[in-house]
Each structure stands twice: as C-alpha cells, then as structure tokens.
C-alpha positions as CSV (number, residue, x, y, z in Angstrom):
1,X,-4.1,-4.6,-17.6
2,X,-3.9,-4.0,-14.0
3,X,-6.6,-1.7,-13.4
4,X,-9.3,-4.2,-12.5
5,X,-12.6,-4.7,-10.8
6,X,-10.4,-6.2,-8.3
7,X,-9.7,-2.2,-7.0
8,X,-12.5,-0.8,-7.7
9,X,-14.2,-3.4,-4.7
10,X,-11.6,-4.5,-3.0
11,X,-10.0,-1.2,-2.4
12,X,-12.8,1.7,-3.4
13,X,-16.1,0.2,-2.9
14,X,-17.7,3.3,-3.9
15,X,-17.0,2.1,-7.2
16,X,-20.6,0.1,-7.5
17,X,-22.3,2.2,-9.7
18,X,-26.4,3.4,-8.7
19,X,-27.4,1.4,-11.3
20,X,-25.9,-1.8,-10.5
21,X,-28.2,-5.0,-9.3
22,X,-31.7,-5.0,-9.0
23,X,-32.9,-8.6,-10.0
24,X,-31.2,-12.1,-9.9
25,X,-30.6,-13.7,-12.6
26,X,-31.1,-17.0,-10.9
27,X,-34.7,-18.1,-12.1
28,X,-34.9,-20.3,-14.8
29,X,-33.9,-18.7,-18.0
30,X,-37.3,-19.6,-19.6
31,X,-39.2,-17.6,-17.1
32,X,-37.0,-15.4,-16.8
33,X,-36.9,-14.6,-20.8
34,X,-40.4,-14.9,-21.2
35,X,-41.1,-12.2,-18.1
36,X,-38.3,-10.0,-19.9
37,X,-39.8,-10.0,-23.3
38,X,-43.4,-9.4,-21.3
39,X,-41.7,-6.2,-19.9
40,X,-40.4,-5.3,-23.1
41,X,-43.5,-5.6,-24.8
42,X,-45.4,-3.5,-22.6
43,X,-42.9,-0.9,-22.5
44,X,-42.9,-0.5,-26.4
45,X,-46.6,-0.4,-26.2
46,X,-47.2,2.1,-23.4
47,X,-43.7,4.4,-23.3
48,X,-40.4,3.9,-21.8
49,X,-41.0,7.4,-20.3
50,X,-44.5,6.4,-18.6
51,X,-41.9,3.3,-16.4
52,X,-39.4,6.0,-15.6
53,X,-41.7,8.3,-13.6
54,X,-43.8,6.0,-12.1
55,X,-44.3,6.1,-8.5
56,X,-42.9,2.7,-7.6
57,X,-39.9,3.4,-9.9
58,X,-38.9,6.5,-8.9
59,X,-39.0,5.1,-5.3
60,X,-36.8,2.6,-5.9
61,X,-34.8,5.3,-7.3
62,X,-34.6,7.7,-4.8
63,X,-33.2,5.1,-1.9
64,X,-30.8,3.5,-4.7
65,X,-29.4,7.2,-4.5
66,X,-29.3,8.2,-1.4
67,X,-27.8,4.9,0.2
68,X,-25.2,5.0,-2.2
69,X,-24.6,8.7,-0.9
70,X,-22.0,10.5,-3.3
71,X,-20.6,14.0,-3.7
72,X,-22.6,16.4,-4.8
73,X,-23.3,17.9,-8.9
74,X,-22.6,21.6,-10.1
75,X,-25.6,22.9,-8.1
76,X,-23.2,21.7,-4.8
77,X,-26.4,20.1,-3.7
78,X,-26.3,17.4,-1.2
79,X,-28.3,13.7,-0.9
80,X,-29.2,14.9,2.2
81,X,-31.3,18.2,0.1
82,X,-32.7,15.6,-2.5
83,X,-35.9,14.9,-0.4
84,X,-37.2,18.6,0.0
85,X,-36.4,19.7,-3.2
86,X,-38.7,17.1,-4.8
87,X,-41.2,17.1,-2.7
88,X,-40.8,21.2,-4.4
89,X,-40.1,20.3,-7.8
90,X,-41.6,16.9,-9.1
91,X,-44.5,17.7,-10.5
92,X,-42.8,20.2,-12.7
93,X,-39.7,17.7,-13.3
94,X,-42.4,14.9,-13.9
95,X,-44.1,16.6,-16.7
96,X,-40.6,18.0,-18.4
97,X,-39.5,14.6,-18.3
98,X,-43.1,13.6,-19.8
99,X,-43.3,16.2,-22.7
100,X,-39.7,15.4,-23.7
101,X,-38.1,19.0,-22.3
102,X,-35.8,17.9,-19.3
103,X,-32.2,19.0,-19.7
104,X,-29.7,17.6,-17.7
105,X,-27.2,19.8,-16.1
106,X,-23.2,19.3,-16.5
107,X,-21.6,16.9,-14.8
108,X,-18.7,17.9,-12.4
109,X,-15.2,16.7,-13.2
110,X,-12.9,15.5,-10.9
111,X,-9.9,13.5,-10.8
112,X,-8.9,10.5,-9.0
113,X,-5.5,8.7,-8.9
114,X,-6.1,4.9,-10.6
115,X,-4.4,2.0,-8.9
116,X,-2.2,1.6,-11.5
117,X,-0.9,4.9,-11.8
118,X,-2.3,8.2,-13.9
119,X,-5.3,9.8,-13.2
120,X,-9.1,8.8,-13.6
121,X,-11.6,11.1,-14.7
122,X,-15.2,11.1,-13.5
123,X,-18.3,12.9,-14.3
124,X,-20.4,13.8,-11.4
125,X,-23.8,14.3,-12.7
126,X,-26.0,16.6,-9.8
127,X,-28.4,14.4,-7.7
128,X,-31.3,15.5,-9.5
129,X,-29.9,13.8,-12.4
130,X,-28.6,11.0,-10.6
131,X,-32.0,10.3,-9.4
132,X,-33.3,10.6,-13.4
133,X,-30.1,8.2,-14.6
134,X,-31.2,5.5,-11.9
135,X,-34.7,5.4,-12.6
136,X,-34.1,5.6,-16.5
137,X,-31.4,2.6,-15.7
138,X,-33.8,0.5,-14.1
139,X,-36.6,0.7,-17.0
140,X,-33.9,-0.1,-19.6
141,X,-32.0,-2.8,-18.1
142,X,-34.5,-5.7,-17.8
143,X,-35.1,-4.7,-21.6
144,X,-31.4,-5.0,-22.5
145,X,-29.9,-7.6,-19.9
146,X,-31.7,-10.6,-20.8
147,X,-29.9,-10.4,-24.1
148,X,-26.7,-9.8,-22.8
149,X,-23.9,-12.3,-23.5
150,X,-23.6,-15.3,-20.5
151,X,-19.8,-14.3,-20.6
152,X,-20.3,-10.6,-19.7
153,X,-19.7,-9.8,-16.0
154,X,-19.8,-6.1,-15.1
155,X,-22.8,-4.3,-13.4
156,X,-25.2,-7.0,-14.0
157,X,-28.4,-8.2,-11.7
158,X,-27.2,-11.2,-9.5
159,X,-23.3,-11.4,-11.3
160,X,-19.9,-10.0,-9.6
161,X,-16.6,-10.0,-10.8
162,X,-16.1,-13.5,-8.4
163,X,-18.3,-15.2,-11.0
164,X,-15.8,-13.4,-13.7
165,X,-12.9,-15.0,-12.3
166,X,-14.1,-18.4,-11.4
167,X,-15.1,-18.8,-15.0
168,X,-11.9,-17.4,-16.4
169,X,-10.5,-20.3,-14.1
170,X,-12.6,-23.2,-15.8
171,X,-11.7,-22.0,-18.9
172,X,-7.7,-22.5,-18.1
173,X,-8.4,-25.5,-16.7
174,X,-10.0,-26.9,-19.9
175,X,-6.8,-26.4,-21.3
176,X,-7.0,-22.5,-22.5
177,X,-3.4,-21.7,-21.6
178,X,-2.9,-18.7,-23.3
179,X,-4.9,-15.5,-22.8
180,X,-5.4,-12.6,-25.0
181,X,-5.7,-9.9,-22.4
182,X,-7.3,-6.5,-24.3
183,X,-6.8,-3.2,-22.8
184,X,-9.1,-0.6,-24.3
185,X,-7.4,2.5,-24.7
186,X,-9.8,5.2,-22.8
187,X,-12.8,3.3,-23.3
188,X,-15.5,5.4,-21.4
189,X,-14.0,8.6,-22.7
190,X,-14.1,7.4,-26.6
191,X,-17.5,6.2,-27.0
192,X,-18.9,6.9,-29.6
193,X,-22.0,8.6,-29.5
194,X,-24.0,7.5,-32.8
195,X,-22.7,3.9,-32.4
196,X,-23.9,3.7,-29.4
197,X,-27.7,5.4,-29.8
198,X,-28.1,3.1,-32.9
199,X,-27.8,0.1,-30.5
200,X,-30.2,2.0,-27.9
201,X,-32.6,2.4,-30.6
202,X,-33.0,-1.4,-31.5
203,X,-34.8,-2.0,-28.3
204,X,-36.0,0.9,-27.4
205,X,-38.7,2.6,-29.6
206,X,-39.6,5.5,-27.4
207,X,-38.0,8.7,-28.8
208,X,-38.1,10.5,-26.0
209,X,-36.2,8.0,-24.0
210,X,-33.2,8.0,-26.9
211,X,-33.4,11.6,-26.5
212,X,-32.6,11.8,-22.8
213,X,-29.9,9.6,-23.4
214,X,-28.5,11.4,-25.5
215,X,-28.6,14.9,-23.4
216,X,-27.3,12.6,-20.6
217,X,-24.5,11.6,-23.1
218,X,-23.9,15.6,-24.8
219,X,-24.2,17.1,-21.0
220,X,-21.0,19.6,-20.8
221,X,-18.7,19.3,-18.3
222,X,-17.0,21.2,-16.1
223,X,-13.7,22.0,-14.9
224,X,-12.3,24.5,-13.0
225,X,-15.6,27.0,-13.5
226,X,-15.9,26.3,-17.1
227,X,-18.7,24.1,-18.8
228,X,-17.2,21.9,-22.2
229,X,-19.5,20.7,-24.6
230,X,-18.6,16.7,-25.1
231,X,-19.0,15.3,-28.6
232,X,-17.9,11.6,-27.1
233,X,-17.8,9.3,-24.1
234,X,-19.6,8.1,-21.2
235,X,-17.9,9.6,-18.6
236,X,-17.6,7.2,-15.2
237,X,-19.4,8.8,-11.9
238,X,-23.5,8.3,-13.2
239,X,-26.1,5.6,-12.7
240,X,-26.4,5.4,-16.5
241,X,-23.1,4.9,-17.7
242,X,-22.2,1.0,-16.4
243,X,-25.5,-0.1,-18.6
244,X,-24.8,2.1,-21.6
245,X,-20.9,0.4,-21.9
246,X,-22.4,-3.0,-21.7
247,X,-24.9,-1.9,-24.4
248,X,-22.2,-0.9,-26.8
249,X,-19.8,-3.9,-26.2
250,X,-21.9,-6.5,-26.7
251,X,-21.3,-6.5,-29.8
252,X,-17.6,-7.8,-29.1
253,X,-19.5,-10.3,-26.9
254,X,-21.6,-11.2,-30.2
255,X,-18.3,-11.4,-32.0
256,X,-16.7,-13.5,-29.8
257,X,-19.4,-16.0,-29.5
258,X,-19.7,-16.2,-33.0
259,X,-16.0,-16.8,-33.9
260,X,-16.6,-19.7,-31.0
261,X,-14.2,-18.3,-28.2
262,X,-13.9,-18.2,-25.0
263,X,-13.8,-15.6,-23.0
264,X,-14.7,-13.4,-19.8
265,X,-15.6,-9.8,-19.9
266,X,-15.7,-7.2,-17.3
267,X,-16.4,-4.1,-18.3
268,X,-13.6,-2.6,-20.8
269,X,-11.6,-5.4,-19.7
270,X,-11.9,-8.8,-21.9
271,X,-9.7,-11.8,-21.8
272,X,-10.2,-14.5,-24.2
273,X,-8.9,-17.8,-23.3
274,X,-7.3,-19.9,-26.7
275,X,-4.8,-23.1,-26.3
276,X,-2.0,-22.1,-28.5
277,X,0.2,-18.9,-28.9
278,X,-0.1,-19.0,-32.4
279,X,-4.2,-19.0,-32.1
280,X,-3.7,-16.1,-29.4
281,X,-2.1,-13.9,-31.7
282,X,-4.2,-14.2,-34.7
283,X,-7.0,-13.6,-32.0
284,X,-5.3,-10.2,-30.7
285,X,-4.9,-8.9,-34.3
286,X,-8.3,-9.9,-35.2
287,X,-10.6,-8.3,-32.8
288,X,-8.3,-5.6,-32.2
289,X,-9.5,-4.8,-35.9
290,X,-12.4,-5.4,-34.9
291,X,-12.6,-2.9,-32.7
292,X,-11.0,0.0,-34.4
293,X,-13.5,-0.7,-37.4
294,X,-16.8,-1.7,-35.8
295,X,-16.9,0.0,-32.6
296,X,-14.4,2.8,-33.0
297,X,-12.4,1.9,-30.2
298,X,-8.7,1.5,-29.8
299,X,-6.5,-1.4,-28.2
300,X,-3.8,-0.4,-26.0
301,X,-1.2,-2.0,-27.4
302,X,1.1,-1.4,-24.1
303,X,-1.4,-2.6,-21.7
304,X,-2.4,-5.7,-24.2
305,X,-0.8,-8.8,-24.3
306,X,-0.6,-12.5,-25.7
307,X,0.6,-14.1,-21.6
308,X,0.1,-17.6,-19.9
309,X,-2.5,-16.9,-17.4
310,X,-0.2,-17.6,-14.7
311,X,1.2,-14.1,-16.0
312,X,-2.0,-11.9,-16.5
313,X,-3.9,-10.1,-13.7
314,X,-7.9,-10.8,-14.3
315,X,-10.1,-8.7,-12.0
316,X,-6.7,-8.5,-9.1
317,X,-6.3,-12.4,-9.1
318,X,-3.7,-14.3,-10.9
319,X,-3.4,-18.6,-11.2
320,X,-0.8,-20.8,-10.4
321,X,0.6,-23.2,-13.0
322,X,-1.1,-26.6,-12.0
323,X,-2.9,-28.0,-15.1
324,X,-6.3,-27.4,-12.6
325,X,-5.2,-24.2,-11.5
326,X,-5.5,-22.3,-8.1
327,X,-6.3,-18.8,-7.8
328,X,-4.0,-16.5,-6.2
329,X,-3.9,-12.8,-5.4
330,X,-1.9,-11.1,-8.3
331,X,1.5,-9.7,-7.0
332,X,0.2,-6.1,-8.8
333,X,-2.9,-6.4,-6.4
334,X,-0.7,-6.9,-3.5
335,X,1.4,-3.8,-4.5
336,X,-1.6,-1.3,-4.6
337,X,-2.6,-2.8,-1.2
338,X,1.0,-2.0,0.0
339,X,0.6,1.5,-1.3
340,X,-2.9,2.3,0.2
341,X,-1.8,1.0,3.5
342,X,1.6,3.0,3.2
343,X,-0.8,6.4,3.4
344,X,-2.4,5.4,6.6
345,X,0.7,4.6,8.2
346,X,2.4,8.4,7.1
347,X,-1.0,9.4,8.5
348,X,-1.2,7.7,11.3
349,X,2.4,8.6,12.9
350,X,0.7,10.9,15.5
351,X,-1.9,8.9,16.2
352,X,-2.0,6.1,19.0
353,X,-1.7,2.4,17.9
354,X,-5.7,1.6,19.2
355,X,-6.8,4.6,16.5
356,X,-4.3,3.4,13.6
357,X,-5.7,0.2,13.9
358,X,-9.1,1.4,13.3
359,X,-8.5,3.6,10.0
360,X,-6.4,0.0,9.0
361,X,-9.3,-2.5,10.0
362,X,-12.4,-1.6,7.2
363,X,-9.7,-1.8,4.4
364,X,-7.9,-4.8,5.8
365,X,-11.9,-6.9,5.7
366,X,-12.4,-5.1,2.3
367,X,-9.5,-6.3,0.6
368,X,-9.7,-9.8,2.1
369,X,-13.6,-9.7,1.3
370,X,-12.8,-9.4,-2.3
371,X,-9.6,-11.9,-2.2
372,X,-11.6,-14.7,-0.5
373,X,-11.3,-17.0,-3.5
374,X,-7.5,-17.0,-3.4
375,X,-6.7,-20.9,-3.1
376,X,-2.5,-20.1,-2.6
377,X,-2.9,-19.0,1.0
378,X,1.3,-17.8,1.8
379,X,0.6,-14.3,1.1
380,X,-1.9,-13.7,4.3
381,X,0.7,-14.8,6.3
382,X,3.5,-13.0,4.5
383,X,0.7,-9.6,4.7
384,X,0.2,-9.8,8.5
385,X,3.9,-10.0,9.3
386,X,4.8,-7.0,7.1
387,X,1.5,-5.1,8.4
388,X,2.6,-5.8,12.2
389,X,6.3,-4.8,11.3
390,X,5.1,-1.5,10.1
391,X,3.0,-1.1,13.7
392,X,6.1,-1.5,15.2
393,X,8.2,1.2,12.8
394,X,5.3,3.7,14.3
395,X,5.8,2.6,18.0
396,X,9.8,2.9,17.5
397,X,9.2,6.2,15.7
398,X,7.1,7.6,18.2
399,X,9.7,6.8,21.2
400,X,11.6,9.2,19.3
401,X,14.8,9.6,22.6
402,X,17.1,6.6,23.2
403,X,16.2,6.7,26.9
404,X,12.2,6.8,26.1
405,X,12.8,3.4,23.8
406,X,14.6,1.6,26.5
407,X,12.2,2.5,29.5
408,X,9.3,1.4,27.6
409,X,10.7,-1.7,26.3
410,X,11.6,-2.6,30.0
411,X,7.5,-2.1,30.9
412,X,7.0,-4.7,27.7
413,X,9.1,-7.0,29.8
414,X,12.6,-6.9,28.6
415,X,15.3,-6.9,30.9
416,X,17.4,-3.7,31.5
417,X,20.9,-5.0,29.9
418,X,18.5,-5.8,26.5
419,X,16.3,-3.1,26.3
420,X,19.2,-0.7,26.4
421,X,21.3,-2.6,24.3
422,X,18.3,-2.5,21.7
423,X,17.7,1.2,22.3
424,X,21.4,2.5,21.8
425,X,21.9,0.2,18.5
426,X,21.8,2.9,16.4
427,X,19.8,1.3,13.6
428,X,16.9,2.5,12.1
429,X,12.6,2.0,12.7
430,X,12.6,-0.6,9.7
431,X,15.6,-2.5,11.2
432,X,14.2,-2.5,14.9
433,X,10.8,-3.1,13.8
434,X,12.1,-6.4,12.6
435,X,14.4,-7.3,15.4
436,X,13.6,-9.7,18.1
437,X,13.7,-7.1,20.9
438,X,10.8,-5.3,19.0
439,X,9.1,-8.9,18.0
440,X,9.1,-10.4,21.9
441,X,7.5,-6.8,23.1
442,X,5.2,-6.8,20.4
443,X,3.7,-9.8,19.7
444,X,0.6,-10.7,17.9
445,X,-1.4,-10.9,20.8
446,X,-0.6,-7.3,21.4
447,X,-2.4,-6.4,17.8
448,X,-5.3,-8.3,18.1
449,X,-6.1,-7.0,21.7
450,X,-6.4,-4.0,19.7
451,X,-8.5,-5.8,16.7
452,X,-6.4,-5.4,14.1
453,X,-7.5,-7.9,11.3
454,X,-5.3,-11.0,10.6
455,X,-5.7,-11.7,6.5
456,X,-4.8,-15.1,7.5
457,X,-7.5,-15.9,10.0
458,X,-10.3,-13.8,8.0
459,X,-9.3,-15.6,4.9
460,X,-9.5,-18.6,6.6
461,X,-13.0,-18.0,7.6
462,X,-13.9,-16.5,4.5
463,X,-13.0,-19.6,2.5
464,X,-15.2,-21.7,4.4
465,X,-18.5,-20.0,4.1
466,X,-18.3,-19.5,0.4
C-alpha cells in the first residue's frame, strides 16, 4: 500500500479533514471516560439535534470551516459568502434542521491524481453543508471516540499518523517481523450504507440525527452537470466522512483485539504485526474473510501483502533491519517527492532562481515536517544534492547560447580557458549541472543566500525538538 497518510500531510496538507481534532486525549482515561459517558448521557436524554445547533457548537463550527477554507459546493458559493448568508438563513436552517426537514444538497465531484498513481475521487459537499457535517461531527465524536480501539490512528482528538508509526515500530521491535499489510479495495466508495447506520444507531438514539446522516450519506453527486443518486460510500472531501469510516471499522479493530493481534490502523490502511510467515498468512486469509463477510468490503489482493517490515511502506516510512529498528523514509515516499518537485522545476524554467526557490521552500518544510522521525539520516543529504543539481539544470537551461554560458560563468569566478571549455562541451543540462565547473559556480552557499531549505539541516533541527 503506498498511498498513505504520509502524502496526504506531508505532501497535500489539505488532506486534514474539518472534522479532525478537537479534544486531547491526554487526560487520564478515567476522567476522560467518565466525562464521555456524562456527554453521552445527556445527549440521549435531551437530543443529538439540540448539541448540533447550539450556539457554542455551531461557532466552533463555523471557524473550523472557514480556516480550513476549501473549494466551493454545487451552489459555487465561497467561505468567504458563508458569514452573510447565515446571518440571512439560520433561523430558517435552524428549525429545518430541528423538525427533521433539512436536505443536503449534492456534493461536487472532482478528481485528483493519488500519489501512487490513478485518480482519487472526492465529494465536495457546499459550505452550508460543510458547516452542518462539522457541527454534526463534533456532537458525535466525543460519543463514539472514547470507545474507539487504542490502535486506531486516523482523524482522532490529540493522535497523528507519527503516533501510528512509532507504535508500528515497538511492535517490530518486540519481535513482530512479519506484517500483514491490508489494502482495502475502494474503501470510502464501497461503504455500505445499512452496515454502517446500524453501528450509528447503537450510540445514537436520536432519529433525526441517523436521518441526516443518512441524507448526508444518499446526497447525489455530480459530474459534469448531472446529479447521481448514490446507493453506497462515503465519499472523501466532507467533515463527516473521517468519523463515519472509523465508526464502521472498528469492528475490524474489535476483531483484531479479540483474536489478540497486534496491529496499527490508519484509516483504510491496517497492518498487523505477527512473528512468523506462516502466522501472517493465516492472518491475511482470515480477516480478509472477515471483511468480505462482515463488513462487505473487499481486500486488494495486488496492493496486499505478507512483507518484512523492512519491505512495507506504513504511513510513507519504512524500517531498517536492526532487531530494534530505525525508521527511515520509504524509497516510494522519496519517489512521489521527486515527482512533485519535478512539476515545479518544468514550471519554474522561466522564472528566476530567488522565485523558484520560493514555490520549492513550503513543500521542502512540509515534507521534512512529516519525515522528522526518520532515524537513517543519508537520504537528506542525498535529497539536497539532487535538489541543488536540478537548480543548476534551470540556470544552464536558461543561458540557453554557448557564449551566454561562458560569460556568466566567468562573473561566477571561473577563469576564461575553463568557462569556455565548459561552455563549448557539448553535453547536456543534466551533465553540466553535475560537473565541477557548474558545482564551484554554484555552491551551496549560493542556494541558501536565496533560502532554499537544506532537508539535512531542517531534519537535523527537527530531530532534536521532538
């Protein structure tokens, strides 16, 4: 499975969903279960419906929404638009939402290209309804979270896919060497409905609530001008959607912990952590039965696997072999950083070197954000060498005449014999990117007068502080 958490932050931050993170979990589990059933109580007494509109809530709501931005719905209307047209429409969207008679609108499909190739497909619900889905998200999940399984990662108050990782790395190290990776096939778009409003419905005892949901859930969608009707799935792009996908597989948690294994799950991405091969495959064909029978979901059997864990990519990182192993940056995650960085170079062939090195630095601090955990350090070096060569295949590129490349390679100090020997070799920007001439004109110092981000030195930093 290479399509991991690791992209989605590392490399799209606009993947954190509305509804992600509202309360830490770091209180003592007492407390915190006691305040939890407390709320839960006095939600089933009173009405789900009665939290979701009240003032406070919705509040809470409405910045959630608007600092997370987002494109806009069906109705094309902005965040920017959101304020006004409550301060028009509340009371009447209040007492819908009240008497059980709001419909949501259709979400907006669109397209986006997934890091490890083929398309993604999201729903983008209008902000009205994002506003509804973040405010219905933050009644339900202190009713459903406390009860979540302690190995379940994704979209969850005070955890992050770093906490994912780090236990994935105690489990190898307790001797877990084999990993059953599992790859749902099209998870978000196969959900099942039913299965998934029968699990609502054991915690939740306002019908008007399950009904939303559901509208949320059935809300057509629409491509190219035309509205389907949708009979299954959660489709990515709403507040709602992270929380309902945890609702429905934690009943593989459940499984899991019951059959005693280990395991980490993020999301539609699960790997359990077993000490033999033999064990891992009677694992694999297990709960991928599991799955097809209980939850109506089906395994990919191309993108799952029985590997060592020095061979699986878990959330973009990989581990060495030591038997207490050290996290590393998967060579897959390295790729899709390659590729991103590719486009801003094509991009950026026009542009000066001071202005490239601006569109490069946020995603360069991103990535390296994200990879601060790596404990096999070679690649940050190996990173800023290729990213400086590929400055230097612009530069040459934009001398473009033989007579241009030599004069300015004079001004960066070289003599006249060298800088026109370099300029008439006849090789191409690749070659001469990675040749000393280009090297002694363009050293580091060059770069980082211009801020580009050294991985190396920012990891370095990084490390230290956490």
């Amino acid at each position: 499975m290479v399509e991991r958490d690791a992209d989605r932050k590392a490399e799209t931050p606009e993947a954190h969903p509305e509804g992600r993170g509202q309360r830490p979990r770091e209180q003592g589990m007492s407390a915190s279960n006691a305040a939890a059933k407390r709320e839960q109580s006095y939600l089933k007494a009173s009405s789900v419906m009665e939290a979701v509109v009240e003032r406070e809530n919705m509040a809470r709501a409405y910045r959630r929404v608007v600092n997370n931005r987002g494109s806009a719905g069906v109705d094309k209307m902005p965040v920017d638009d959101l304020l006004a047209h409550l301060k028009t429409n509340w009371s009447r969207m209040k007492e819908e939402l009240l008497q059980d008679k709001y419909r949501p609108k259709a979400v907006r499909v669109v397209e986006i290209e997934k890091p490890s190739g083929g398309m993604r497909t999201l729903g983008i619900p209008t902000v009205t309804d994002r506003l509804i889905q973040q405010a219905l998200n933050q009644v339900l999940t202190p009713i459903f979270d406390p009860h979540f399984s302690e190995s379940s990662y994704a979209f969850r108050p005070g955890r992050s896919a770093h906490d994912a990782v780090l236990q994935a790395q105690r489990q190898v190290a307790e001797g877990r060497r084999w990993v059953v990776d599992i790859d749902l096939e099209k998870f978000f778009d196969r959900v099942n409905h039913d299965m998934l409003m029968a699990r609502l419905a054991r915690r939740v005892e306002d019908k008007r609530a399950l009904r939303l949901v559901r509208r949320f859930l059935q809300a057509g969608a629409m491509t190219g001008g035309l509205v389907e009707t949708r009979k299954e799935g959660t489709p990515q792009g709403g507040p709602l959607s992270p929380l309902l996908s945890n609702i429905l597989l934690d009943d593989l948690d459940k499984e899991l912990e019951r059959r005693g294994h280990a395991f980490c799950r993020y999301a539609d991405d699960c790997n359990i952590y077993v000490r033999s091969k033999a064990a891992a495959e009677r694992v694999m064909a297990s709960v991928s039965m599991f799955l097809t029978r209980k939850l109506r979901l089906k395994v990919n059997a191309d993108k799952s696997a029985v590997v060592r864990p020095w061979n699986s990519c878990f959330l973009g990182y990989s581990m060495t072999t030591n038997m207490k192993p050290k996290l590393k940056v998967a060579p897959a995650s390295v790729r899709r950083l390659k590729k991103k960085l590719k486009k801003i170079f094509r991009i950026g062939r026009g542009r000066s070197i001071a202005r490239l090195i601006e569109d490069l630095r946020p995603v360069l601090r991103g990535w390296i954000h994200y990879f601060r955990l790596a404990e096999v350090k070679g690649i940050f070096e190996e990173l800023d060498g290729w990213i400086r060569r590929r400055l230097r295949v612009v530069i040459w590129r934009q001398w473009k005449r033989v007579y241009t490349r030599a004069k300015n390679l004079m001004k960066r100090g070289l003599t006249q014999e060298r800088a026109w020997k370099s300029a008439c070799n006849g090789r191409g920007p690749w070659y001469n990117a990675g040749a000393s001439h280009m090297n002694d004109a363009f050293r580091k110092e060059f770069f980082r007068h211009y801020g580009l981000v050294s991985l190396q030195q920012e990891h370095r930093r990084l490390y230290k502080l956490s």
